[in-house]
PDB file of N, CA, C and O in Angstrom:
ATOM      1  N   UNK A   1     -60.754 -44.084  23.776  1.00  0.00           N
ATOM      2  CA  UNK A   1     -60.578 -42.624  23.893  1.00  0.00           C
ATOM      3  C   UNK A   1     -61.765 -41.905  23.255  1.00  0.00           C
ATOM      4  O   UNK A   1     -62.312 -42.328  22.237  1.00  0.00           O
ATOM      5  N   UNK A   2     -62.159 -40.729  23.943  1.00  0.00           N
ATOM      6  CA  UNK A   2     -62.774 -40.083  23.181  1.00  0.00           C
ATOM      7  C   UNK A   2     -62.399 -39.030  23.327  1.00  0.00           C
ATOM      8  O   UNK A   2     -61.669 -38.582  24.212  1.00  0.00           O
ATOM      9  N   UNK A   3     -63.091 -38.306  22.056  1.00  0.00           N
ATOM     10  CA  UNK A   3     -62.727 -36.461  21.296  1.00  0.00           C
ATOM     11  C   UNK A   3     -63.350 -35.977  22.146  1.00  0.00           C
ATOM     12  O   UNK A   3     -64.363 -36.526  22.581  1.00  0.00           O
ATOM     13  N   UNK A   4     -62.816 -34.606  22.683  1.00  0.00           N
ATOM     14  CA  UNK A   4     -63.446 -33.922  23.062  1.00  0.00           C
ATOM     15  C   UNK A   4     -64.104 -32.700  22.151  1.00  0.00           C
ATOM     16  O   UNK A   4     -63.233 -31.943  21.723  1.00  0.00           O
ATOM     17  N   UNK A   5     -65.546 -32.326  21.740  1.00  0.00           N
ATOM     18  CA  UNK A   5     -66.386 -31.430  20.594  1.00  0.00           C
ATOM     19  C   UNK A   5     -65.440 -30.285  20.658  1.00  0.00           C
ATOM     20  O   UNK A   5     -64.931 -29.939  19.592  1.00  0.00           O
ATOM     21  N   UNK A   6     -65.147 -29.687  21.667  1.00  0.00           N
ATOM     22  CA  UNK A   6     -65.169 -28.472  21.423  1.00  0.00           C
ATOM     23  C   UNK A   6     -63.586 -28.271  21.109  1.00  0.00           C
ATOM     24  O   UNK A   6     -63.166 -27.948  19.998  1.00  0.00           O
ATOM     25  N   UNK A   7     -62.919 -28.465  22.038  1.00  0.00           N
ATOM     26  CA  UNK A   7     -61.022 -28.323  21.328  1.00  0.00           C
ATOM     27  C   UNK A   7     -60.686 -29.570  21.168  1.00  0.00           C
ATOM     28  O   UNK A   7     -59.659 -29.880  21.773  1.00  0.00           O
ATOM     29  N   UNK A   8     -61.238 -30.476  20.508  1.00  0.00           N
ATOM     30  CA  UNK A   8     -60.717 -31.660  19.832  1.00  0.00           C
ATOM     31  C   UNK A   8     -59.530 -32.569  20.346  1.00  0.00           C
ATOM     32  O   UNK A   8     -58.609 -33.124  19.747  1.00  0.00           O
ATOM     33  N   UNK A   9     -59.949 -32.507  21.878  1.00  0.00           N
ATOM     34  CA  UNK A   9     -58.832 -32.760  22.682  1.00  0.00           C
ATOM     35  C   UNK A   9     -59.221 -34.397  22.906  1.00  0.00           C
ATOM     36  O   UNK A   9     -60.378 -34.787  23.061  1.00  0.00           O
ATOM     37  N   UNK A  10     -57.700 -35.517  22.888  1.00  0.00           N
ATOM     38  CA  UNK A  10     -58.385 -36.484  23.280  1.00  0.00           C
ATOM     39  C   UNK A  10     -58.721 -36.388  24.670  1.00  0.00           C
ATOM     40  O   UNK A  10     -58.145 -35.576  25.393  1.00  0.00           O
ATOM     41  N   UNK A  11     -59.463 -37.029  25.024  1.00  0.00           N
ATOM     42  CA  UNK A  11     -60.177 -37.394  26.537  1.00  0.00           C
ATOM     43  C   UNK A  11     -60.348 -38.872  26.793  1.00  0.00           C
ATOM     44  O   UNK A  11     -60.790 -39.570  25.880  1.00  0.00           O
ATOM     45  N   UNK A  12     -60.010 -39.452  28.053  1.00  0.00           N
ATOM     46  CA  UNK A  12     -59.911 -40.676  29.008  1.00  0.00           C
ATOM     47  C   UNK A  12     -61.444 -40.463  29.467  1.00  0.00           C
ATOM     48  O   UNK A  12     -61.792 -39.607  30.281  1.00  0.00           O
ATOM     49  N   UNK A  13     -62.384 -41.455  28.759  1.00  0.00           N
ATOM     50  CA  UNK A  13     -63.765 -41.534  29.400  1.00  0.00           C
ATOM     51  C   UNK A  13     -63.465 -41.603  30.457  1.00  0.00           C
ATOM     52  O   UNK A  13     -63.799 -40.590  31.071  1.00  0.00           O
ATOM     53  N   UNK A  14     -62.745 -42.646  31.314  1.00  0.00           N
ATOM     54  CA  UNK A  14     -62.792 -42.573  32.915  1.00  0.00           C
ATOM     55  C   UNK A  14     -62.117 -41.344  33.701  1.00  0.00           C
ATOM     56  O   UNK A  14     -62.067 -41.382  34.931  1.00  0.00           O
ATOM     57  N   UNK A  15     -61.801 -40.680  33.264  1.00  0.00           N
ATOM     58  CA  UNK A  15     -60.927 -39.249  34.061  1.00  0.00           C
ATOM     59  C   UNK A  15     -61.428 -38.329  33.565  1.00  0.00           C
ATOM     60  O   UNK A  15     -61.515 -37.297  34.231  1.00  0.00           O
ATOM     61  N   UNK A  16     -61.893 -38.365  32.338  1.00  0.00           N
ATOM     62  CA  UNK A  16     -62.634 -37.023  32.015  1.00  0.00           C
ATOM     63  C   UNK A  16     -63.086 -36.146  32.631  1.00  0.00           C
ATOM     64  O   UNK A  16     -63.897 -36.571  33.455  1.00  0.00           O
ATOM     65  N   UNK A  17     -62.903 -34.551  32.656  1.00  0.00           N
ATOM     66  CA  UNK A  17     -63.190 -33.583  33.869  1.00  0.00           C
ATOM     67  C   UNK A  17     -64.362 -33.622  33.983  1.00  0.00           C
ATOM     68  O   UNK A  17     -64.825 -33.826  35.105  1.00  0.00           O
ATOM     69  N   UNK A  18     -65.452 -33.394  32.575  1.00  0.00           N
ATOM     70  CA  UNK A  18     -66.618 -33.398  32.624  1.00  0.00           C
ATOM     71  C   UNK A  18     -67.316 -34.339  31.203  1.00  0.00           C
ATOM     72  O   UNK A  18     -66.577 -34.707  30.289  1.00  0.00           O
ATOM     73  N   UNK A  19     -68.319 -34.536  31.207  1.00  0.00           N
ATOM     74  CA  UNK A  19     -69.190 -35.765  30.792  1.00  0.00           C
ATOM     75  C   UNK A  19     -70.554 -34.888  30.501  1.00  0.00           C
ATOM     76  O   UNK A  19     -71.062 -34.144  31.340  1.00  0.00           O
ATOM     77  N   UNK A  20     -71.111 -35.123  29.032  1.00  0.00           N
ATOM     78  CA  UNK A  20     -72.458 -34.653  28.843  1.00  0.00           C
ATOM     79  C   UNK A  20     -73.560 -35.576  27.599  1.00  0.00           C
ATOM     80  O   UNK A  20     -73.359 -35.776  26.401  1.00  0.00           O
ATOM     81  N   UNK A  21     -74.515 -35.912  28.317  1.00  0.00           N
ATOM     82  CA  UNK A  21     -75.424 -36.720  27.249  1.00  0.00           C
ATOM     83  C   UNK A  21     -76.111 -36.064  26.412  1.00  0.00           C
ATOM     84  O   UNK A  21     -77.126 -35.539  26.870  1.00  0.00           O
ATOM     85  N   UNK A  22     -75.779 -35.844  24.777  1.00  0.00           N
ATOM     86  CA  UNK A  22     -76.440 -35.199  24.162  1.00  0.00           C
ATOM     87  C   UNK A  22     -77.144 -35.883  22.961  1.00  0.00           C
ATOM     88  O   UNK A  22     -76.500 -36.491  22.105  1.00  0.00           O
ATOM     89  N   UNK A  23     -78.865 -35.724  22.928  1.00  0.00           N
ATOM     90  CA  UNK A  23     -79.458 -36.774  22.072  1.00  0.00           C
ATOM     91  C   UNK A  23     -79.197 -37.983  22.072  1.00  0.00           C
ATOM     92  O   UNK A  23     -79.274 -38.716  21.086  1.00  0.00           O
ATOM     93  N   UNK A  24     -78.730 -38.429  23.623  1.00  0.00           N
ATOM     94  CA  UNK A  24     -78.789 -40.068  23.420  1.00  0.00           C
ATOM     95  C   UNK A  24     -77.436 -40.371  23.364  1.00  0.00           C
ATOM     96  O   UNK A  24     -77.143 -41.518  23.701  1.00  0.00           O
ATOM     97  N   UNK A  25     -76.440 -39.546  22.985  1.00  0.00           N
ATOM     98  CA  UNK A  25     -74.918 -39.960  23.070  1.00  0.00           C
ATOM     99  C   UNK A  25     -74.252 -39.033  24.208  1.00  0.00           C
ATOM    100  O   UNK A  25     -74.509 -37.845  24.398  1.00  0.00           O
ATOM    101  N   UNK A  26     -73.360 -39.819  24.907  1.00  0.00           N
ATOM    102  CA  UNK A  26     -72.531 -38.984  25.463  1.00  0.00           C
ATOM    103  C   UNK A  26     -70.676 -38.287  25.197  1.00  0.00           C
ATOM    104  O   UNK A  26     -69.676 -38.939  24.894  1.00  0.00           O
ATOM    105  N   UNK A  27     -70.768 -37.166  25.390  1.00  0.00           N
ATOM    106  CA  UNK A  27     -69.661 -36.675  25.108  1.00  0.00           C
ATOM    107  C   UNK A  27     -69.069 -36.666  26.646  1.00  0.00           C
ATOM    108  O   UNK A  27     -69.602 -36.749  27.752  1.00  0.00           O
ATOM    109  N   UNK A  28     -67.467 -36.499  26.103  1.00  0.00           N
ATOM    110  CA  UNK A  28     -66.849 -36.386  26.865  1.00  0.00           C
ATOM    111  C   UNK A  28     -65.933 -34.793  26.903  1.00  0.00           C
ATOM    112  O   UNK A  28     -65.861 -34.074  25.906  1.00  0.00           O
ATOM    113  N   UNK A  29     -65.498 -34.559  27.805  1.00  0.00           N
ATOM    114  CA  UNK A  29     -64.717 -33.035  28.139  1.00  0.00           C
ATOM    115  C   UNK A  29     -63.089 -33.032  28.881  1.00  0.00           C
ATOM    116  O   UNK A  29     -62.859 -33.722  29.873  1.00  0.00           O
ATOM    117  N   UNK A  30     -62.081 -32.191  28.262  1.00  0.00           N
ATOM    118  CA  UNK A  30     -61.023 -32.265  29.131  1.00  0.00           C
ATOM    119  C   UNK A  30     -61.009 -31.211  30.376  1.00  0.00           C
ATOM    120  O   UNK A  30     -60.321 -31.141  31.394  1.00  0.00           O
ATOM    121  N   UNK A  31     -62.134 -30.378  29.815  1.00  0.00           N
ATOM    122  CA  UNK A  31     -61.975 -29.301  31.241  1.00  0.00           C
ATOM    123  C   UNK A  31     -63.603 -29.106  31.308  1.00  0.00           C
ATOM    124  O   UNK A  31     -64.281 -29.406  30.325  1.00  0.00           O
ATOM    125  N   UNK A  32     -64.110 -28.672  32.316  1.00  0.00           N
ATOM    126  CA  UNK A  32     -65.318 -27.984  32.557  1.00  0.00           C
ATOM    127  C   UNK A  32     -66.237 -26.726  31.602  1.00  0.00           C
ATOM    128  O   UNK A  32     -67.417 -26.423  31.425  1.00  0.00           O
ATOM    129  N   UNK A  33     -64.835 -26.236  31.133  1.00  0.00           N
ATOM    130  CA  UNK A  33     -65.351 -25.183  30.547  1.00  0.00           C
ATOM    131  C   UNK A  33     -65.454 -25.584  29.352  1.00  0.00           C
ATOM    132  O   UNK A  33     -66.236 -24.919  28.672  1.00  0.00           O
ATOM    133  N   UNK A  34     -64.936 -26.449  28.835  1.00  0.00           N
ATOM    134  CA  UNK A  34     -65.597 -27.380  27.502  1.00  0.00           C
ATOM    135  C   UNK A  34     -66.926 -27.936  27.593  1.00  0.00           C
ATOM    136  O   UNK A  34     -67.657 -27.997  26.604  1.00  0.00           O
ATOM    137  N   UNK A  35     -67.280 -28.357  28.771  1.00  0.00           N
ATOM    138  CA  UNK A  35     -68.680 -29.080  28.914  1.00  0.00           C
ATOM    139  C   UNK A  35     -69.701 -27.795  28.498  1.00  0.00           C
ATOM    140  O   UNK A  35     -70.472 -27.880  27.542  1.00  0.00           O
ATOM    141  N   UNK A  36     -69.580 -26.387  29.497  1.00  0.00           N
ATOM    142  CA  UNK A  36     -70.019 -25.242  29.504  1.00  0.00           C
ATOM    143  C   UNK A  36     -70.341 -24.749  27.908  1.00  0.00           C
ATOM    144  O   UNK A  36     -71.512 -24.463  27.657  1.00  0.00           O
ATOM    145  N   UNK A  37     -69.489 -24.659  26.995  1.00  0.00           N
ATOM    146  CA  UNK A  37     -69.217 -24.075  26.108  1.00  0.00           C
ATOM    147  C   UNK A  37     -70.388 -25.207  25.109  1.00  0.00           C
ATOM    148  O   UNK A  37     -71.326 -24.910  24.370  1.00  0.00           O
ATOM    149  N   UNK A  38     -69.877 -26.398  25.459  1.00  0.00           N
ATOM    150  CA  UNK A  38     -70.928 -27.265  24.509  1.00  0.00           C
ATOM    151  C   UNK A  38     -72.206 -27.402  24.564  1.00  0.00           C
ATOM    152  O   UNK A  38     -72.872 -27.683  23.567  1.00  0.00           O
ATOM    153  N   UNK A  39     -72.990 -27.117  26.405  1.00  0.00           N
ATOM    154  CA  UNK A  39     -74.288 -27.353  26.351  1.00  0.00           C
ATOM    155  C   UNK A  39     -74.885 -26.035  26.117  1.00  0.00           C
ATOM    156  O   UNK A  39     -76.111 -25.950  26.197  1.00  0.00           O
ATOM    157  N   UNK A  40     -74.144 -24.927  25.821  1.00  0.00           N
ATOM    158  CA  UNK A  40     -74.637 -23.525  25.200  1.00  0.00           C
ATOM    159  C   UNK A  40     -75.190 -23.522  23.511  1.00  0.00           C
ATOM    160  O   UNK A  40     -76.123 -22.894  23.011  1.00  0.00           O
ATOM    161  N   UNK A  41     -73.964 -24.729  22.722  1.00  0.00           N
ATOM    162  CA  UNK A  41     -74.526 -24.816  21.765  1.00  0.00           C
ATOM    163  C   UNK A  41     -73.657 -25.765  21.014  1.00  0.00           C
ATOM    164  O   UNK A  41     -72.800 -25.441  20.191  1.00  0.00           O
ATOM    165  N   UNK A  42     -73.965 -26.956  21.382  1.00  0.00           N
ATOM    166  CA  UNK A  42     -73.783 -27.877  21.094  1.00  0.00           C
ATOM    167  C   UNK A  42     -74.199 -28.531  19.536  1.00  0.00           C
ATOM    168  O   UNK A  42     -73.793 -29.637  19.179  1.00  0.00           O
ATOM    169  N   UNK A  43     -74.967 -27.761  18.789  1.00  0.00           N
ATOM    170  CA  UNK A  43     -74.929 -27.929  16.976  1.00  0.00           C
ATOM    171  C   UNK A  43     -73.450 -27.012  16.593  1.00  0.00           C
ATOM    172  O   UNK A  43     -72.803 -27.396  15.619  1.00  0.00           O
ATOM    173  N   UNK A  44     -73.107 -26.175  17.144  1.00  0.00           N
ATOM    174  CA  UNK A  44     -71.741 -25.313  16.585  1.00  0.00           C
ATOM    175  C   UNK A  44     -70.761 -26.456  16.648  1.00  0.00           C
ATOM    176  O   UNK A  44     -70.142 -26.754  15.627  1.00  0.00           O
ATOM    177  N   UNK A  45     -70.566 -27.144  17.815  1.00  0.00           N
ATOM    178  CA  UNK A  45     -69.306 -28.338  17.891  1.00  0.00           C
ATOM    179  C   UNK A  45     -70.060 -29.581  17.441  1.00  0.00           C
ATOM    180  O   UNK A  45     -69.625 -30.542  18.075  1.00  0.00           O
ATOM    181  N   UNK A  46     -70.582 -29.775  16.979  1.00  0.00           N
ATOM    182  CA  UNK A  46     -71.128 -31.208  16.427  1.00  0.00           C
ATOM    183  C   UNK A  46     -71.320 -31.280  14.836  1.00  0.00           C
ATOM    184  O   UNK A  46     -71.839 -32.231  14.252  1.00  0.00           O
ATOM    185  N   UNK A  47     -70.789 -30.058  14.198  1.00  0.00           N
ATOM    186  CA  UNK A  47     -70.755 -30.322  12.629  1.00  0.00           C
ATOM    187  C   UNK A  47     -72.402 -30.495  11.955  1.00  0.00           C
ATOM    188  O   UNK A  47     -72.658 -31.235  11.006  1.00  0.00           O
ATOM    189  N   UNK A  48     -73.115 -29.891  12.469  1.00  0.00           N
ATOM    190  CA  UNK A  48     -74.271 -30.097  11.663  1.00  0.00           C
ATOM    191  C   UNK A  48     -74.324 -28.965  10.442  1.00  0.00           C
ATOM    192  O   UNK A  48     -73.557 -28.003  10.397  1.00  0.00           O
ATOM    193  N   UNK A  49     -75.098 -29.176   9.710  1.00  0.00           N
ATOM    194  CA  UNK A  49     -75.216 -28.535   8.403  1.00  0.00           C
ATOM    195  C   UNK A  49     -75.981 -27.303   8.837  1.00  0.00           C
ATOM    196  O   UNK A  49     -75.594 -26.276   8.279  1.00  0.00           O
ATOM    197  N   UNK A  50     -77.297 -27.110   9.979  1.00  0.00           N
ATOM    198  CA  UNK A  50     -77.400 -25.830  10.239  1.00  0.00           C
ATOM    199  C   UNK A  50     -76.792 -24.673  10.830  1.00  0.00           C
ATOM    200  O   UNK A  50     -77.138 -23.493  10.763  1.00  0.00           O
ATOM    201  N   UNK A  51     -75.718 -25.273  11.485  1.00  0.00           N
ATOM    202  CA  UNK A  51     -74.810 -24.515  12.379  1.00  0.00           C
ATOM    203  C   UNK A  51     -73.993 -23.467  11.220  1.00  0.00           C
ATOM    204  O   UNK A  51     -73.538 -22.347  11.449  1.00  0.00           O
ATOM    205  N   UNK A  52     -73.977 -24.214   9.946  1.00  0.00           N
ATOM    206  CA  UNK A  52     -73.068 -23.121   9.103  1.00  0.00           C
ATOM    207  C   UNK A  52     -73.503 -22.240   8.588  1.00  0.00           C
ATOM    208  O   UNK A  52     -72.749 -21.479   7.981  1.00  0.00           O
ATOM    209  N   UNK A  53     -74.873 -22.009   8.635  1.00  0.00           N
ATOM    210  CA  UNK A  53     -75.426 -20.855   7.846  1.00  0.00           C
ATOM    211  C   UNK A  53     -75.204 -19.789   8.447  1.00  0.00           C
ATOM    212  O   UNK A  53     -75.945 -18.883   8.069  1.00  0.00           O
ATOM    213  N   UNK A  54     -74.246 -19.420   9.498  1.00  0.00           N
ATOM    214  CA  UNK A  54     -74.084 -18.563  10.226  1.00  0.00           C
ATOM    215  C   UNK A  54     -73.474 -17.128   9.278  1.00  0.00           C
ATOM    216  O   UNK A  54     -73.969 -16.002   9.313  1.00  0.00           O
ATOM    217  N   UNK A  55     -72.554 -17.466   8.651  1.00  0.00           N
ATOM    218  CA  UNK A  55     -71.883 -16.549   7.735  1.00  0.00           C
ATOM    219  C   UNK A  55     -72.144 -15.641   6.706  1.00  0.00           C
ATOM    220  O   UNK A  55     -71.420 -14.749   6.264  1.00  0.00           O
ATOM    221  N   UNK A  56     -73.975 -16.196   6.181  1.00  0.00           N
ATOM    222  CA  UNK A  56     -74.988 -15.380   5.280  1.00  0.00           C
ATOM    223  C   UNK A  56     -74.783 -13.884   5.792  1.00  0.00           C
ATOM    224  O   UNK A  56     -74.130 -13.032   5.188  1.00  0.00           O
ATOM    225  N   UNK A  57     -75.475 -13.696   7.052  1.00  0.00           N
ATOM    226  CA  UNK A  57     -75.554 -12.350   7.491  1.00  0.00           C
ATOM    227  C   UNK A  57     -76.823 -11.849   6.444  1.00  0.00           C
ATOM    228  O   UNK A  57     -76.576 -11.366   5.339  1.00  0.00           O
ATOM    229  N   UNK A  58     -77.920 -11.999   6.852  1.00  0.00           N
ATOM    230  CA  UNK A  58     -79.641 -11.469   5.740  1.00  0.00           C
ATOM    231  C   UNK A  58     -79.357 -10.270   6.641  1.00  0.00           C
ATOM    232  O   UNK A  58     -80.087  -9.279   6.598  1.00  0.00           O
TER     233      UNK A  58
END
């Protein structure tokens, strides 16, 4: 099984609605509009440490 990034949904690699290779790994999606949402910005759903500096507001 895999997670889906964005609503943490499990997902069936083989049925999965949509499928995206990012840096060499691929994610998986339960709907389309998850794929959409992730290749817009795909550090927000992947937990990186720059994605949080969002909340400063300079």
């Amino acid at each position: 099984m895999a997670i889906d990034p964005v609503c943490k949904m499990e997902v069936e690699e083989e049925t999965a609605a949509a499928k995206y290779e990012y840096k060499g790994k691929m994610y998986y999606f339960c709907a389309p509009g998850c794929k959409a949402a992730f290749e817009k910005n795909p550090e927000k759903y992947l937990g990186s440490h720059e994605a949080h500096h969002e909340h400063h507001g300079h």
